[in-house]
VOGU-3710 file (C-alpha; in Angstrom, 3 decimals, decimal comma):
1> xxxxxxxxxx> -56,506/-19,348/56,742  -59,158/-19,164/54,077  -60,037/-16,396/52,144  -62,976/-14,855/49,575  -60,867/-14,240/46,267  -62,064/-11,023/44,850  -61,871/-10,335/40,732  -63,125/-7,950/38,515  -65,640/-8,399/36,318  -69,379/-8,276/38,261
11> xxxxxxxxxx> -68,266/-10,988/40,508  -71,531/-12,490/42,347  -72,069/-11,919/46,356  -73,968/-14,469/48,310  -75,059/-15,088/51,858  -72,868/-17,982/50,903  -69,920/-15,761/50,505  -70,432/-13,982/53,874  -70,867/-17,473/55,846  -67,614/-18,401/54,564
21> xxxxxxxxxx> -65,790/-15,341/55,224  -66,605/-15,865/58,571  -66,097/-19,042/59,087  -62,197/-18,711/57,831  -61,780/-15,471/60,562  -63,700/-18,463/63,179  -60,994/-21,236/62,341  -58,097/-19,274/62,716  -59,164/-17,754/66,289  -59,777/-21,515/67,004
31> xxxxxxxxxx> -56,328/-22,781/65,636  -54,915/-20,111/68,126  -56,928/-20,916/70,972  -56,555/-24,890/70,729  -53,100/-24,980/72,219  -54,634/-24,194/75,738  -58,171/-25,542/75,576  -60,653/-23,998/77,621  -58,739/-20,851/78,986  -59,318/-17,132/80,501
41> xxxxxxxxxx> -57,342/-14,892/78,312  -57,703/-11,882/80,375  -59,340/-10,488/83,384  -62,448/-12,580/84,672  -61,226/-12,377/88,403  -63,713/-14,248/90,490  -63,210/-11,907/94,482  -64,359/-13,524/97,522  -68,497/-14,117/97,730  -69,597/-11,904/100,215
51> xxxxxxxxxx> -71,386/-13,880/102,430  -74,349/-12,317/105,149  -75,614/-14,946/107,623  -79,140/-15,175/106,745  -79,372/-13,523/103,285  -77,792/-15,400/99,884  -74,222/-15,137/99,088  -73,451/-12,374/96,131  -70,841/-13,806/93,738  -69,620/-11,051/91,633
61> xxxxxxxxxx> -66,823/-10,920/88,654  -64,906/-8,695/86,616  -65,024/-8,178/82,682  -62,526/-9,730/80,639  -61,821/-12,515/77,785  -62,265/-16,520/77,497  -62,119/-19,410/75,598  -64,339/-21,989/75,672  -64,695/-24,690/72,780  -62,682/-23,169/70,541
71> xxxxxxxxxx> -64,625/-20,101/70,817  -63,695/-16,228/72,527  -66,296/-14,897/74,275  -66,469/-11,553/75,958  -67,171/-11,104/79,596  -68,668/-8,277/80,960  -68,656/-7,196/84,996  -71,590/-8,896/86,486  -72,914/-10,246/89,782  -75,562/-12,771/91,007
81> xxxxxxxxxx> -77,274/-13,792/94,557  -76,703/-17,911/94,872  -76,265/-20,266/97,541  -73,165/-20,192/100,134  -70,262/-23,015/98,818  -71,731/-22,888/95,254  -70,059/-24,502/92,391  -69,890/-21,676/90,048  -69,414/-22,261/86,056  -68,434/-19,904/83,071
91> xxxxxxxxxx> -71,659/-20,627/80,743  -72,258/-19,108/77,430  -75,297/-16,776/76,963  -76,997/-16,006/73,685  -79,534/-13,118/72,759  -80,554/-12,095/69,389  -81,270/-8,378/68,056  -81,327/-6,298/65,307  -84,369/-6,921/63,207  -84,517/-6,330/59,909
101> xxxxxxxxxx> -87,918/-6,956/57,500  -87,258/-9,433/54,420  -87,904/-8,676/51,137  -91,015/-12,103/51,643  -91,626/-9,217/54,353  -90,957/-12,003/57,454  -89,420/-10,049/60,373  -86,189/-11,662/62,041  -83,287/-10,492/63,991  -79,744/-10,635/62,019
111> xxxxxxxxxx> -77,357/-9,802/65,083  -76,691/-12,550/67,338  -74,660/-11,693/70,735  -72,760/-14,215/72,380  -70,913/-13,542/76,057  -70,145/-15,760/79,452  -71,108/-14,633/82,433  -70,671/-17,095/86,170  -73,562/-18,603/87,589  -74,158/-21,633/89,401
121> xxxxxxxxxx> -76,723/-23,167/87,637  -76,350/-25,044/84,341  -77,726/-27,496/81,741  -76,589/-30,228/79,781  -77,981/-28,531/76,718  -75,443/-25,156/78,108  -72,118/-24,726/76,843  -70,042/-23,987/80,141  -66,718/-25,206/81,770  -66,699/-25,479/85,201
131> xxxxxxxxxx> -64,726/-21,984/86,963  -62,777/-24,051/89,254  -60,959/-25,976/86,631  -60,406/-23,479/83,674  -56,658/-22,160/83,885  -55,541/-18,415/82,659  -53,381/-17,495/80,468  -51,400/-16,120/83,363  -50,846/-20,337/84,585  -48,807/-20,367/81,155
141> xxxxxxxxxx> -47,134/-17,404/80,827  -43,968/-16,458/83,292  -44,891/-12,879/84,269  -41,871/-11,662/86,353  -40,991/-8,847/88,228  -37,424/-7,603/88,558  -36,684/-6,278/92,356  -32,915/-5,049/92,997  -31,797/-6,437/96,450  -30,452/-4,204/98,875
151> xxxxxxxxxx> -26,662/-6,022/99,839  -23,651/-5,144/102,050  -20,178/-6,566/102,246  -18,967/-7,499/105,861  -16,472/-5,628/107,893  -12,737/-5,610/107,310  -13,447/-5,394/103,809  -12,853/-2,229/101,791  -16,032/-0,943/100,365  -14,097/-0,007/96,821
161> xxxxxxxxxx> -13,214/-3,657/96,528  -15,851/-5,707/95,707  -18,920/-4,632/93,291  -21,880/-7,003/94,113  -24,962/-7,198/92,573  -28,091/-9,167/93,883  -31,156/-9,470/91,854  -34,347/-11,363/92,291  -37,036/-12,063/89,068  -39,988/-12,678/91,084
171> xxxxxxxxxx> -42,439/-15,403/88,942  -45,582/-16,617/88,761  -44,854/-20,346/88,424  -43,779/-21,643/91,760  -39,946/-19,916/91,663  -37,885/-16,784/91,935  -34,586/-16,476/89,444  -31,835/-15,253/92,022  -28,724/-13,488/89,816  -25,720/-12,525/91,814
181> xxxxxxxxxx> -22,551/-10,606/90,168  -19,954/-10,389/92,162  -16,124/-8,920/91,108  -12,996/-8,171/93,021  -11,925/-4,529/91,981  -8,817/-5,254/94,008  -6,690/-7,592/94,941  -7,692/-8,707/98,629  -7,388/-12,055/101,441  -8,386/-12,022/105,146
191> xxxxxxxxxx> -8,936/-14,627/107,950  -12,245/-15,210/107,070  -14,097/-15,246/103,472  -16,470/-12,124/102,936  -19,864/-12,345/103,322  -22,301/-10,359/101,469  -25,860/-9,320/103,606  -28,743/-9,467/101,488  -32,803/-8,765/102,454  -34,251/-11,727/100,628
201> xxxxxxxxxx> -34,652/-14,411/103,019  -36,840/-17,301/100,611  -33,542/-18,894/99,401  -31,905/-19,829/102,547  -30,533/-23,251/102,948  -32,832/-24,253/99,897  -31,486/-26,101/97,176  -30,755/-24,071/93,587  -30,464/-25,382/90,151  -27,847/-23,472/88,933
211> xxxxxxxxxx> -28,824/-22,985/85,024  -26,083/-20,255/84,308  -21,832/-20,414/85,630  -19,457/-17,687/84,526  -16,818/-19,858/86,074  -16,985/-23,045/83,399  -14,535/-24,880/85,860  -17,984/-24,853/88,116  -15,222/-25,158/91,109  -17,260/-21,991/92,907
221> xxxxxxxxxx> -21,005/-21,834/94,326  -22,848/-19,231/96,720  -23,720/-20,583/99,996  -26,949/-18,567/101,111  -27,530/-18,972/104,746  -29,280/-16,672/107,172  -29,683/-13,611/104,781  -26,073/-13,522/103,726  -23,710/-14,528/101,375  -19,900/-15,958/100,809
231> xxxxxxxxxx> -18,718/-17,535/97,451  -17,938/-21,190/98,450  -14,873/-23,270/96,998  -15,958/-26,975/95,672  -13,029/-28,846/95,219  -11,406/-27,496/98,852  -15,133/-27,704/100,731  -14,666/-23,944/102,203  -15,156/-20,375/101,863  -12,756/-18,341/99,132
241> xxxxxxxxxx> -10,792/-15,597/101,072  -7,778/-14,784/98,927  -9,343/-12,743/95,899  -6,925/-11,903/92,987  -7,900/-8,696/90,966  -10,609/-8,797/88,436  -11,868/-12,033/90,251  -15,364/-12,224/88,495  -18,393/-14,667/88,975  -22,175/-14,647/88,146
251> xxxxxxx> -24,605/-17,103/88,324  -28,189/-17,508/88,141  -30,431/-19,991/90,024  -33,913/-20,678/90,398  -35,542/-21,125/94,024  -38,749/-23,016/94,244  -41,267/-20,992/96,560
//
């Protein structure tokens, strides 16, 4: 960014000097701020109008941060009475304050305060974006949450052999990350392969992208059907029931919502 160079000496100070200051501090917020356009950096929730037959709709919205032209803008809690259905818009408002008295003894304000509020009226001389179009930050970030699912191994199997993890990174862009460990602590084989019981239901009989395999032979999946589990064996098209000891695999997928 720019910067005032400062030396000793009686160095001059201008208005000029000021303006330019603050103009390098204005380009660098915008150089940030260009990657994602017109954006809501934080807060700004828009609830639900509340809406009284016979009496106009209140829109109301909560403080927070947004971009708009390059600019950030503060916005402070706020409400208005408009029509029902209204196409509501972020729009830049301006007041002046602060007056000082010049030395040519003119009077004029020196402060100028610059926020967005919603309304649904604009001009073409306003600087707005339209509030049903502007993205948050939220639309580019992934904000997960980690939740530990609950699992149990079928019958016939001792509990102390298997160790089985299940976790789910719940997302805000369309899909969960599903990580399973799973690990034979002893050697063990029955009739039938077993099958771990889980309480998250959204990834049954989708399809996963698996974008992480323990096993680089990639001869093993997990088959999740009907809120259970059962580590699945490519190459023979059925379930794994023999288990040698220290029989590991993990894997991660992603399941689109």
């Amino acid at each position: 960014m720019n910067k005032l160079l400062f030396k000793e000496g009686g160095q001059p100070f201008y208005l000029d000097d000021l303006d330019f200051m603050q103009s390098a501090f204005a380009d660098t917020v915008k150089g940030i701020v260009s990657t994602y356009g017109n954006v809501i950096l934080s807060g700004c929730n828009v609830p639900p109008p509340i809406a009284i037959a016979g009496h106009p709709t209140t829109y109301s919205w909560e403080e927070g941060y947004i971009a708009i032209n390059g600019e950030v803008y503060r916005v402070e809690e706020g409400s208005f009475q408009g029509g029902l259905n209204a196409n509501l818009y972020w729009k830049v408002v301006s007041t002046e304050g602060q007056k000082e008295i010049y030395e040519n003894t003119s009077e004029n304000n020196v402060y100028q305060y610059r926020k967005v509020e919603l309304t649904d009226t604009v001009t073409s001389s306003d600087i707005y974006v339209s509030a049903s179009s502007v993205k948050s930050m939220n639309d580019y970030l992934m904000i997960y949450e980690e939740k530990e699912i609950r699992t149990k191994v079928s019958g016939g199997i001792p509990e102390d052999s298997l160790s089985v993890s299940f976790k789910v990174f719940k997302s805000n862009q369309g899909f969960d990350i599903v990580k399973i460990n799973f690990r034979a602590l002893k050697a063990f084989s029955g009739a039938s392969s077993p099958w771990v019981y889980y309480d998250y239901y959204e990834a049954d009989r989708k399809p996963q992208i698996v974008v992480r395999n323990d096993n680089f032979a990639a001869i093993h999946t997990f088959q999740l059907v009907n809120g259970a589990a059962y580590i699945y064996d490519i190459s023979k098209q059925e379930a794994i029931r023999d288990f040698p000891e220290g029989f590991s695999y993990q894997v991660q997928f992603l399941v689109k919502k």
